[in-house]
N, CA, C and O atoms as a CHARMM CRD file, in Angstrom:
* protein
*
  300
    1    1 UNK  N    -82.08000 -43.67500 -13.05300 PROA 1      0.00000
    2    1 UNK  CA   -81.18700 -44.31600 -13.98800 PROA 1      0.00000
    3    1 UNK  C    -80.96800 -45.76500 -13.54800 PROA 1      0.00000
    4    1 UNK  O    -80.69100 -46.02800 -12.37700 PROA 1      0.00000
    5    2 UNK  N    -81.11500 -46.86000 -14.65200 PROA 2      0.00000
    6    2 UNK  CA   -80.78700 -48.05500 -14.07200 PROA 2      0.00000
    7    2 UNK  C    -79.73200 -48.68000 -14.33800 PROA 2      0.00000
    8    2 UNK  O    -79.09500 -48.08400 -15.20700 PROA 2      0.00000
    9    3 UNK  N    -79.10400 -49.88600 -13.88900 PROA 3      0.00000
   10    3 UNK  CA   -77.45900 -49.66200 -14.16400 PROA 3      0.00000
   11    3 UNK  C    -77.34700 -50.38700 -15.37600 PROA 3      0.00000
   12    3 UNK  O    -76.53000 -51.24300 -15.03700 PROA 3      0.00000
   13    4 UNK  N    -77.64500 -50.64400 -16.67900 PROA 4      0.00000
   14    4 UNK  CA   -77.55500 -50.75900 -17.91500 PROA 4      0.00000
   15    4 UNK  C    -77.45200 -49.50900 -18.41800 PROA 4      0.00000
   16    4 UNK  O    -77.15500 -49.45900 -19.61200 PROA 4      0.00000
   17    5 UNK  N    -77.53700 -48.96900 -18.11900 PROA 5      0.00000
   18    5 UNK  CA   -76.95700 -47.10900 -18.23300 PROA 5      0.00000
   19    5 UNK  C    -76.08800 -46.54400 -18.28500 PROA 5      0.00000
   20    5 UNK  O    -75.48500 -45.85500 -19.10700 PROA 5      0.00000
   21    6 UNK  N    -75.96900 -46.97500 -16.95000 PROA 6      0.00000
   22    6 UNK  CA   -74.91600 -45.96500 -16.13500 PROA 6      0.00000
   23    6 UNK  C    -73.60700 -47.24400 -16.98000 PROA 6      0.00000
   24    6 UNK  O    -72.53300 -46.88400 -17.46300 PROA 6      0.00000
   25    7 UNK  N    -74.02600 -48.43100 -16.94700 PROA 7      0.00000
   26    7 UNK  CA   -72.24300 -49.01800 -17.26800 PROA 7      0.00000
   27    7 UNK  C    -72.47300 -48.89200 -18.83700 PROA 7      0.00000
   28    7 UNK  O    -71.52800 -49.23400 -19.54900 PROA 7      0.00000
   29    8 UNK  N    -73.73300 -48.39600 -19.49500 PROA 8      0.00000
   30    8 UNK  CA   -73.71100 -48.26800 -20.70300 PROA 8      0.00000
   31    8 UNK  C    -72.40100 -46.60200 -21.35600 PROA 8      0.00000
   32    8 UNK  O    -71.61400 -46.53900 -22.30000 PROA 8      0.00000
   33    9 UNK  N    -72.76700 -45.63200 -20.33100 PROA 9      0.00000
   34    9 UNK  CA   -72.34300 -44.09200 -20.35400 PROA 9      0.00000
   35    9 UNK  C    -70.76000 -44.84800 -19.76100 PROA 9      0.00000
   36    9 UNK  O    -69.75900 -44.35900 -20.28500 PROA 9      0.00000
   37   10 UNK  N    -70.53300 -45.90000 -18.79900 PROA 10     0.00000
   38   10 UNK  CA   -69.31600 -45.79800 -18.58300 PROA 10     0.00000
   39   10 UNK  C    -68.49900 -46.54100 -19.91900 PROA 10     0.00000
   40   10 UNK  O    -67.40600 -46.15700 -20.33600 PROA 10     0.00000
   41   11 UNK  N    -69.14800 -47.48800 -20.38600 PROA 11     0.00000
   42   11 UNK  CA   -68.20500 -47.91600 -21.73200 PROA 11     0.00000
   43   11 UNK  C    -67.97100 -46.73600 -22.71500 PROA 11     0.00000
   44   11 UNK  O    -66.82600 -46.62100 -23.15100 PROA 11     0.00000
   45   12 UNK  N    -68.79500 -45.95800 -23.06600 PROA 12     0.00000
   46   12 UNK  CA   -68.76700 -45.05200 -23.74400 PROA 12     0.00000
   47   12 UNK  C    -67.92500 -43.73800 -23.23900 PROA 12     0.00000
   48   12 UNK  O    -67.79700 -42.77800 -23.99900 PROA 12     0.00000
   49   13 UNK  N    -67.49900 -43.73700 -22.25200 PROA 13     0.00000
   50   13 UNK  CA   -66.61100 -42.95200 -21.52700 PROA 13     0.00000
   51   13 UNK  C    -65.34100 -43.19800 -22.01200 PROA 13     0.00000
   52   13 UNK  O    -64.55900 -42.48000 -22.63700 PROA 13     0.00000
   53   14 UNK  N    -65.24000 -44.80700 -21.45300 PROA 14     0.00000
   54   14 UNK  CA   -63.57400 -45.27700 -21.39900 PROA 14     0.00000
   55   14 UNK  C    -63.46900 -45.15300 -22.60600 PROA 14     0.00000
   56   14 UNK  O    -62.60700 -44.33800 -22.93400 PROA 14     0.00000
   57   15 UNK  N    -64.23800 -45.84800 -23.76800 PROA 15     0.00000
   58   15 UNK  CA   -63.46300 -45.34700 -25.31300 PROA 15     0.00000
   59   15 UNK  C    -63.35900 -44.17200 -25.43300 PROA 15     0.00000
   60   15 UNK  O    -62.25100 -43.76400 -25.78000 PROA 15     0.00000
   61   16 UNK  N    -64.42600 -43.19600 -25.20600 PROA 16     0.00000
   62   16 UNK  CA   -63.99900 -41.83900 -26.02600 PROA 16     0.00000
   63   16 UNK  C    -62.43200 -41.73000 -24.88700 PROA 16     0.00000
   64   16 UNK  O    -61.39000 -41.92300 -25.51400 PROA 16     0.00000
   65   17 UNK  N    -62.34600 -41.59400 -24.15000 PROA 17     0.00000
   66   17 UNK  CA   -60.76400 -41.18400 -23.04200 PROA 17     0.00000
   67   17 UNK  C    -59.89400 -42.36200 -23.89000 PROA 17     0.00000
   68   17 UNK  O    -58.78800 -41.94800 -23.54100 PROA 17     0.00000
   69   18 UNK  N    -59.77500 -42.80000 -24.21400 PROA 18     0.00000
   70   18 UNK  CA   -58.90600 -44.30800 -24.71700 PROA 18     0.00000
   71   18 UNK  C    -58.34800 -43.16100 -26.42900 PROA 18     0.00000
   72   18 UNK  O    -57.28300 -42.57600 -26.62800 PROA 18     0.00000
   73   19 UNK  N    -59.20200 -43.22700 -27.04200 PROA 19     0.00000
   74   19 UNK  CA   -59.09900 -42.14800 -28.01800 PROA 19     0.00000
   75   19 UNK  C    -58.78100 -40.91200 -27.98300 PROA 19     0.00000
   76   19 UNK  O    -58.38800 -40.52100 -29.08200 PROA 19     0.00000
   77   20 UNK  N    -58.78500 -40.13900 -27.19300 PROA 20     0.00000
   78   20 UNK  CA   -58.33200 -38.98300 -27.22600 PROA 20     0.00000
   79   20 UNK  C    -56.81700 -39.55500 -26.44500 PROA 20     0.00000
   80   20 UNK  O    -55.78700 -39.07600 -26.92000 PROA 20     0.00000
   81   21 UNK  N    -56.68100 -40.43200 -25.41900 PROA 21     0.00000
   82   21 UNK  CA   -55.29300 -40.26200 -25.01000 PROA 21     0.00000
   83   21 UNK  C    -54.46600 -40.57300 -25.91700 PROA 21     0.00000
   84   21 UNK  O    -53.38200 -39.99000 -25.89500 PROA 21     0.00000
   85   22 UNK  N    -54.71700 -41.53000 -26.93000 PROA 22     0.00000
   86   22 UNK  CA   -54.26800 -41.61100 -28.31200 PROA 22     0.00000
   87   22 UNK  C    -53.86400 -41.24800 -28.91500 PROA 22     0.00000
   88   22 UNK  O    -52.71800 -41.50500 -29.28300 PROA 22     0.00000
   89   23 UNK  N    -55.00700 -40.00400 -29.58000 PROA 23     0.00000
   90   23 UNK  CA   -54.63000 -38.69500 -30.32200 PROA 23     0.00000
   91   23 UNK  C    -53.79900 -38.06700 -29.84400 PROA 23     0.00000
   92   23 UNK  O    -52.85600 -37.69100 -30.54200 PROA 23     0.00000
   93   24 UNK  N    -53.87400 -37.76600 -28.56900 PROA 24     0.00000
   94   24 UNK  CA   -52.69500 -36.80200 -28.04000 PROA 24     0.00000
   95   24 UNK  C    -50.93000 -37.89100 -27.69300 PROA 24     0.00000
   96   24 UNK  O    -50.03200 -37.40300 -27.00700 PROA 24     0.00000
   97   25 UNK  N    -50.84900 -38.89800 -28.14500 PROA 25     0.00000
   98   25 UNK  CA   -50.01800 -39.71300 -27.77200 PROA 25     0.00000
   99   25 UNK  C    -48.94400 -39.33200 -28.95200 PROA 25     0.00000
  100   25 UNK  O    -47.72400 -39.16800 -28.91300 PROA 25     0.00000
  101   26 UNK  N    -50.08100 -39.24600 -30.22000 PROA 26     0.00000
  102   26 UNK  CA   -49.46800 -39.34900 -31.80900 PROA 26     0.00000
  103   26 UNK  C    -49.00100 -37.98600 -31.94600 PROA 26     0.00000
  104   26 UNK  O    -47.93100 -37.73400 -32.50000 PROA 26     0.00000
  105   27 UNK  N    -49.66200 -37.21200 -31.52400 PROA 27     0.00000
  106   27 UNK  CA   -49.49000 -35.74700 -31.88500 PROA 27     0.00000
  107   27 UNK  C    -48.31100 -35.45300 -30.84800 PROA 27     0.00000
  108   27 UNK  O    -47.46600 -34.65200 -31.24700 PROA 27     0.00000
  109   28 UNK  N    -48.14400 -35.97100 -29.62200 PROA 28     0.00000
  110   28 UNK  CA   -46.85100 -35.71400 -29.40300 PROA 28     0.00000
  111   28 UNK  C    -45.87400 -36.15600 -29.98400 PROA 28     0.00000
  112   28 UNK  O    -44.94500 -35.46500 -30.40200 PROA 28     0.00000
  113   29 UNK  N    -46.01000 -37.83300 -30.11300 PROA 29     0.00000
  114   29 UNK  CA   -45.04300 -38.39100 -31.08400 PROA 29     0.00000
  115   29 UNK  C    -44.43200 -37.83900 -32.46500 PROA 29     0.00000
  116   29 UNK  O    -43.29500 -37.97300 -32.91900 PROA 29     0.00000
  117   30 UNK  N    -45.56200 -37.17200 -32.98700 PROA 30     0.00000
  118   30 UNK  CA   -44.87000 -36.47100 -34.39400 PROA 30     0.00000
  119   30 UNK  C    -44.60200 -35.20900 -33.91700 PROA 30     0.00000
  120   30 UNK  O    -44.23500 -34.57200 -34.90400 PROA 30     0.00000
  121   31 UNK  N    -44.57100 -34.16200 -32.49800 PROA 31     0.00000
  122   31 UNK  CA   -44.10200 -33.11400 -32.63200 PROA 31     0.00000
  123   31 UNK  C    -42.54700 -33.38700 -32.53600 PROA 31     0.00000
  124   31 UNK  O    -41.70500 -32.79400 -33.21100 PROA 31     0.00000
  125   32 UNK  N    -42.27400 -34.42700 -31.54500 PROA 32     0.00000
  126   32 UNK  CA   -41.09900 -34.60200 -31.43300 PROA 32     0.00000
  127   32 UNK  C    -40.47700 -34.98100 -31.98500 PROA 32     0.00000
  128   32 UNK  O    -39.33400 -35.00400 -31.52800 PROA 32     0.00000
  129   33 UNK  N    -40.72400 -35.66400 -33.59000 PROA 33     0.00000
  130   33 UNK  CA   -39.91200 -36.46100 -34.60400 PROA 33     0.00000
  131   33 UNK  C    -39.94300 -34.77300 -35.52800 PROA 33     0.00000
  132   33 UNK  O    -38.95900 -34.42900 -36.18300 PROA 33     0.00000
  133   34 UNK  N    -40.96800 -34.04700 -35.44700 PROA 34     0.00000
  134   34 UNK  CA   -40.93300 -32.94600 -36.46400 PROA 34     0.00000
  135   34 UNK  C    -39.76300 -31.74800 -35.92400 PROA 34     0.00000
  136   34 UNK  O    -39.16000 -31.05400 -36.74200 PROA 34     0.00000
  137   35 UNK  N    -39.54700 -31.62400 -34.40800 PROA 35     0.00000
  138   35 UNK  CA   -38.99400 -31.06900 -33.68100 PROA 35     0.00000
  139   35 UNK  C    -37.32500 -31.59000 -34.19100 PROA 35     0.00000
  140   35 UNK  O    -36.36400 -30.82100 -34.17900 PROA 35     0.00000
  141   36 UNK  N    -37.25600 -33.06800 -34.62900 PROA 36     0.00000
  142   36 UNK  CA   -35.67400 -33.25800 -34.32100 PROA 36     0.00000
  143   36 UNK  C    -35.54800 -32.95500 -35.88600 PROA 36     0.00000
  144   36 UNK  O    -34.67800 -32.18400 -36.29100 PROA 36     0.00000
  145   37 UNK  N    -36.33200 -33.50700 -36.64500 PROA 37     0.00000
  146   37 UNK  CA   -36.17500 -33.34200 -38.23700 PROA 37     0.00000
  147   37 UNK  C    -35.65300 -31.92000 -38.71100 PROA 37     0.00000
  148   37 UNK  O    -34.77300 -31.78400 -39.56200 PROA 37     0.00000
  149   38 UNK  N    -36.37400 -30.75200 -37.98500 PROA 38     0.00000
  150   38 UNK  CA   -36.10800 -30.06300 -38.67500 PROA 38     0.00000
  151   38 UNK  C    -34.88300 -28.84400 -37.82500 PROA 38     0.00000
  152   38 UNK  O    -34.71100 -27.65100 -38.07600 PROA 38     0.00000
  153   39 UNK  N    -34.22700 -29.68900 -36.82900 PROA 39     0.00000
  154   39 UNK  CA   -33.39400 -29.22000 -36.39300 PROA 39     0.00000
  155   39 UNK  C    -33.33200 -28.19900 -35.04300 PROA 39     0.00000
  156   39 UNK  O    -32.41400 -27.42100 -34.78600 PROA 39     0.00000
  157   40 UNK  N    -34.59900 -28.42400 -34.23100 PROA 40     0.00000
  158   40 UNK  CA   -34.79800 -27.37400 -33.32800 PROA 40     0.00000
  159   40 UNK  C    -34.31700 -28.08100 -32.03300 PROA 40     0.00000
  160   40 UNK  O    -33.64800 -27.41800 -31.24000 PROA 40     0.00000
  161   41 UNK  N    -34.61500 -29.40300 -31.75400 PROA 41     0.00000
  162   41 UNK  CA   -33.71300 -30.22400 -31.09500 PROA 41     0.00000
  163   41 UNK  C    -32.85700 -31.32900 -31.19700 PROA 41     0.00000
  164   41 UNK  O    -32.72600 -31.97300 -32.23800 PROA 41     0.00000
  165   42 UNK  N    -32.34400 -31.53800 -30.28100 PROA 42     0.00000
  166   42 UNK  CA   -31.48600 -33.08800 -31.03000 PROA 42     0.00000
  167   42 UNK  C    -31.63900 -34.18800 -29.71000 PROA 42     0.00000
  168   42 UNK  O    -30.73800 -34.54400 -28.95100 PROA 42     0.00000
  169   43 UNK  N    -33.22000 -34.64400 -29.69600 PROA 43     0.00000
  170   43 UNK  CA   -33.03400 -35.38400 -28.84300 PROA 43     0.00000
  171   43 UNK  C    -32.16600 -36.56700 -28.55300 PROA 43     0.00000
  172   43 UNK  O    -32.24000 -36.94100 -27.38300 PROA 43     0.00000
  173   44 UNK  N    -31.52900 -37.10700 -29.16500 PROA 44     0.00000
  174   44 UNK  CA   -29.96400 -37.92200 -29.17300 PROA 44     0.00000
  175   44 UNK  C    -29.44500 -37.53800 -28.39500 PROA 44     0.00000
  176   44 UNK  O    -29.49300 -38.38400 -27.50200 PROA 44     0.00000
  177   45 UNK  N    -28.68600 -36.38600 -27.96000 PROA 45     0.00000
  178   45 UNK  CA   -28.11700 -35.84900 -27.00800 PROA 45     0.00000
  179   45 UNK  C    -28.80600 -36.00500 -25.19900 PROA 45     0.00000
  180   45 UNK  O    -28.13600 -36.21600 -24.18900 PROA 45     0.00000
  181   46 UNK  N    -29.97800 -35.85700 -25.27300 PROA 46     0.00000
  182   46 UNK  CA   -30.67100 -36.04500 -24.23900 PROA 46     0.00000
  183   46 UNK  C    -30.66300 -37.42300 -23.66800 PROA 46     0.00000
  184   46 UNK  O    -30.60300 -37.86900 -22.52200 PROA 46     0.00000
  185   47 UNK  N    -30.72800 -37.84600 -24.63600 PROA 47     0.00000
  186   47 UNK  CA   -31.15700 -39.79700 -24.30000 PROA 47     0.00000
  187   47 UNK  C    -29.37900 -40.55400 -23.70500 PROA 47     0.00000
  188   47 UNK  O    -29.04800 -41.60200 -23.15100 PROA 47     0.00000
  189   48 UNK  N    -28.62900 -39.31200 -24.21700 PROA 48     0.00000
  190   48 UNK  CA   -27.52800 -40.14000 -23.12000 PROA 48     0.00000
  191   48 UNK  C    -26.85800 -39.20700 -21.87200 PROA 48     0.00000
  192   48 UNK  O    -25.75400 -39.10800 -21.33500 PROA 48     0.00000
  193   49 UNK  N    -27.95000 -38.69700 -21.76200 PROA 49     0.00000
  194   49 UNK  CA   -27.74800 -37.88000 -20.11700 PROA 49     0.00000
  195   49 UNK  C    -27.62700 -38.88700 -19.09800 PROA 49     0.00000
  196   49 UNK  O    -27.05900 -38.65800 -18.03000 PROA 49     0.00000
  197   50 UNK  N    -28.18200 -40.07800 -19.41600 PROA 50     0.00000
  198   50 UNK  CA   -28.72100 -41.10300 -18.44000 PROA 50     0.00000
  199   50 UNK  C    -27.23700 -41.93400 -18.14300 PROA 50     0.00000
  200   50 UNK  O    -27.04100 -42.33800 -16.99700 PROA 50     0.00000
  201   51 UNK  N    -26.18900 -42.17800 -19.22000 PROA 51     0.00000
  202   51 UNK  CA   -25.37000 -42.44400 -18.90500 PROA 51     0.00000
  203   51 UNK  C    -24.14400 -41.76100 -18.78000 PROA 51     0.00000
  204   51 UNK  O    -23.09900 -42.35900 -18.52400 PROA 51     0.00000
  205   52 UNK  N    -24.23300 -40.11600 -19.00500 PROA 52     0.00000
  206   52 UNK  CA   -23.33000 -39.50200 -18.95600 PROA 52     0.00000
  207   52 UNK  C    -23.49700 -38.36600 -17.55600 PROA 52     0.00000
  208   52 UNK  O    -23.28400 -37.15500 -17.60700 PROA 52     0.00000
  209   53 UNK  N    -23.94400 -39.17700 -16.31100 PROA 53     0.00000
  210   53 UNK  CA   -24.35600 -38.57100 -15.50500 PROA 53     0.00000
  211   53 UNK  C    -23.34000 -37.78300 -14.88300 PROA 53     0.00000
  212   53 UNK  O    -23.72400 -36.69600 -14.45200 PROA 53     0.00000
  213   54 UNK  N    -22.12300 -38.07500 -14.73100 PROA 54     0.00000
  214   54 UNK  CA   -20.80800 -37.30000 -13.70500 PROA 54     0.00000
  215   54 UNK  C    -21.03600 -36.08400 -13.97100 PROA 54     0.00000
  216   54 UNK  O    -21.60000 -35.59000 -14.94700 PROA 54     0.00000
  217   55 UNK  N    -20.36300 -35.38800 -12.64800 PROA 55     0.00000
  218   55 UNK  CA   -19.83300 -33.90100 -12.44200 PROA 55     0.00000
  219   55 UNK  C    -19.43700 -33.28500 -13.48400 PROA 55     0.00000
  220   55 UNK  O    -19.87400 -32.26700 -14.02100 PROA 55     0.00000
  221   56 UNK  N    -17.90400 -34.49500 -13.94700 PROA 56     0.00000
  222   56 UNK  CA   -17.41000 -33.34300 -15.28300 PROA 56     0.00000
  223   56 UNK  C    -17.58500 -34.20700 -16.45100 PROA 56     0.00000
  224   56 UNK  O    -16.62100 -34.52500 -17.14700 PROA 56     0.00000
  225   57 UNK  N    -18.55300 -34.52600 -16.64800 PROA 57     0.00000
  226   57 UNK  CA   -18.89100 -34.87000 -17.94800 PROA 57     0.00000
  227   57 UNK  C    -19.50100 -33.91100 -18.81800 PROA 57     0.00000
  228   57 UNK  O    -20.37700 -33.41300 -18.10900 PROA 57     0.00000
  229   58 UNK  N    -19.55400 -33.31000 -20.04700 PROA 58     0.00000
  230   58 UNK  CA   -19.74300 -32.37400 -20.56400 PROA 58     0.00000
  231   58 UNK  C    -21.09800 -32.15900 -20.60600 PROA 58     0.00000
  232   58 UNK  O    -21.89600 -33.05500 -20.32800 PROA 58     0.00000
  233   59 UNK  N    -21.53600 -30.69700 -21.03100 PROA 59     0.00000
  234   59 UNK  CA   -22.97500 -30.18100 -20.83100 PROA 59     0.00000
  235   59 UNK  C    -23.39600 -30.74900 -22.13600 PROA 59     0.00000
  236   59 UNK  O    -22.71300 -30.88200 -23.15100 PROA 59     0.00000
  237   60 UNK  N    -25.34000 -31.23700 -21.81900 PROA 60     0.00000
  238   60 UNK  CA   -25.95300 -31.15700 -23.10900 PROA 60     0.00000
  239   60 UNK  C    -25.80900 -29.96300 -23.70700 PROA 60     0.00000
  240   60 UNK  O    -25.03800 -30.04000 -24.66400 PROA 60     0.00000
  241   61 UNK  N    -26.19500 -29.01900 -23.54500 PROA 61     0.00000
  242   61 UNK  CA   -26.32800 -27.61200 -24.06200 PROA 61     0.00000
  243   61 UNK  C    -25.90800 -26.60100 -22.98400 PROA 61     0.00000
  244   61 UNK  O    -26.34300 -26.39100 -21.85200 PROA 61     0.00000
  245   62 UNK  N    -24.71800 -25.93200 -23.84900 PROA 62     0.00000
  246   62 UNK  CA   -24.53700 -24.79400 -23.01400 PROA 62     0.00000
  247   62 UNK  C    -25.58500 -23.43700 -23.10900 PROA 62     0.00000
  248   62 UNK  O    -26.27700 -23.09000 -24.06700 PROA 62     0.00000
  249   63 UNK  N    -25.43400 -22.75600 -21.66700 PROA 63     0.00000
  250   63 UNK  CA   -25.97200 -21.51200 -20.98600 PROA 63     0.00000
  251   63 UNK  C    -25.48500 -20.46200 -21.89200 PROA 63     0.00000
  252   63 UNK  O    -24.30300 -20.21100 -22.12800 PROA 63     0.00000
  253   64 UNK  N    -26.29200 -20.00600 -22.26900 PROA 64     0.00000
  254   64 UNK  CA   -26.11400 -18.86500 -23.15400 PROA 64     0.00000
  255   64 UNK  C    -26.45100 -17.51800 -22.22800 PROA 64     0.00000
  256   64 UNK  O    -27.58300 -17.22100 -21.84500 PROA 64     0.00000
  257   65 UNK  N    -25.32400 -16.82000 -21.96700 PROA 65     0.00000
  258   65 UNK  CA   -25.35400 -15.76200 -20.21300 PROA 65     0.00000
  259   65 UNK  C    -26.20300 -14.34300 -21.12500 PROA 65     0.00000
  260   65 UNK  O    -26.83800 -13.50700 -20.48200 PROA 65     0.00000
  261   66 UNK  N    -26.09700 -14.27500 -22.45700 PROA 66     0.00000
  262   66 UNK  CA   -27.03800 -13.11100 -22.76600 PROA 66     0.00000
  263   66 UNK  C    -28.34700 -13.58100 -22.50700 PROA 66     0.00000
  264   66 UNK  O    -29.02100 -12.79800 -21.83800 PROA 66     0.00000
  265   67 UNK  N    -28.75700 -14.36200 -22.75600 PROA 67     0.00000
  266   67 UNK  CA   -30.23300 -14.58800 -22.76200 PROA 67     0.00000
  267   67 UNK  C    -30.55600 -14.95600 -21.31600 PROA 67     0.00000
  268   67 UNK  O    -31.75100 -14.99400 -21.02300 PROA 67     0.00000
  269   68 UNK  N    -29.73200 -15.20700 -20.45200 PROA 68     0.00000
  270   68 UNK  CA   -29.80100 -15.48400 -19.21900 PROA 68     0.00000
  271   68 UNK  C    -30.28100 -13.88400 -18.68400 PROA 68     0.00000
  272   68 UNK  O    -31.35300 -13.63600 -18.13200 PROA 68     0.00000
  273   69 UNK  N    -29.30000 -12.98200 -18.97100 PROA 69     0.00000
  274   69 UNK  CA   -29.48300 -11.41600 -18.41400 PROA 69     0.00000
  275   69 UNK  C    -30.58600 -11.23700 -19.03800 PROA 69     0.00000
  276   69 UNK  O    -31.23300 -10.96000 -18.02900 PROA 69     0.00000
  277   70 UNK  N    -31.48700 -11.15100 -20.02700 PROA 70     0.00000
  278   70 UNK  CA   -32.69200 -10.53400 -21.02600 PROA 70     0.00000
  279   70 UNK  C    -33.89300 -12.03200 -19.78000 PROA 70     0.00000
  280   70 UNK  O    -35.11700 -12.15800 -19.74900 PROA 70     0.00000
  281   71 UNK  N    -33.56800 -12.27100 -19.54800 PROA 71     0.00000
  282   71 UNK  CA   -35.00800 -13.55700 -18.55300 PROA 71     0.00000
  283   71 UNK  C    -35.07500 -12.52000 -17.41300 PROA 71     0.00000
  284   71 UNK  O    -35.94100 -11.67200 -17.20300 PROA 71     0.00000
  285   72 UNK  N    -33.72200 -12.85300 -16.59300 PROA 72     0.00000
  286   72 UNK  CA   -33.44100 -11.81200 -15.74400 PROA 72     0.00000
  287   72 UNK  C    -33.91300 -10.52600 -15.34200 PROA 72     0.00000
  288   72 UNK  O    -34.21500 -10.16600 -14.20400 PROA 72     0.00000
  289   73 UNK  N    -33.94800  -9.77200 -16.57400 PROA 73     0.00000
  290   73 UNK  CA   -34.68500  -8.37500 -16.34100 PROA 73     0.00000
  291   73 UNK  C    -35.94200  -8.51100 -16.60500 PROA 73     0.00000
  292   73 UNK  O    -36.74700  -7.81900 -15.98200 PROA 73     0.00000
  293   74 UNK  N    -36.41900  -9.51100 -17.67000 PROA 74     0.00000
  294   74 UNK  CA   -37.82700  -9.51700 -17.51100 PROA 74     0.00000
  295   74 UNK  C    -38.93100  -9.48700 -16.30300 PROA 74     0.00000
  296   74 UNK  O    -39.84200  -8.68500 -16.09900 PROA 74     0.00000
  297   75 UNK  N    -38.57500 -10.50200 -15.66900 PROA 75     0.00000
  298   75 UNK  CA   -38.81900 -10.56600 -14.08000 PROA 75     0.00000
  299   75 UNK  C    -38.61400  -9.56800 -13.43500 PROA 75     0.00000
  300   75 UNK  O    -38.78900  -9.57400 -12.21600 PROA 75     0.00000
């Protein structure tokens, strides 16, 4: 192999990886806008963990202790 090749296979590398990290950039991006839209999370709440760091500052989401016991026994 001579190296007009090899840096030929490497350009052709970095785009296809450039593109797929892409694709998967968007497809996260819209799970998580489809995720808040339709009510399964509320990332809002999350995004001010950062300043609502104290001890007794209130929970994002409370522990739900049934579903805690049903994990529990699974294991």
């Amino acid at each position: 192999m001579d190296m007009e090749l090899i840096r030929n296979i490497q350009g052709w590398a970095y785009v296809s990886m450039i593109f797929i990290i892409t694709i998967g950039l968007y497809a996260y991006i819209y799970h998580l806008y489809k995720s808040q839209r339709d009510g399964v999370k509320d990332y809002e709440k999350y995004s001010d963990m950062a300043l609502n760091d104290n001890i007794d500052d209130i929970l994002v989401e409370a522990k739900d202790p049934q579903k805690d016991e049903k994990d529990n026994k699974e294991r």
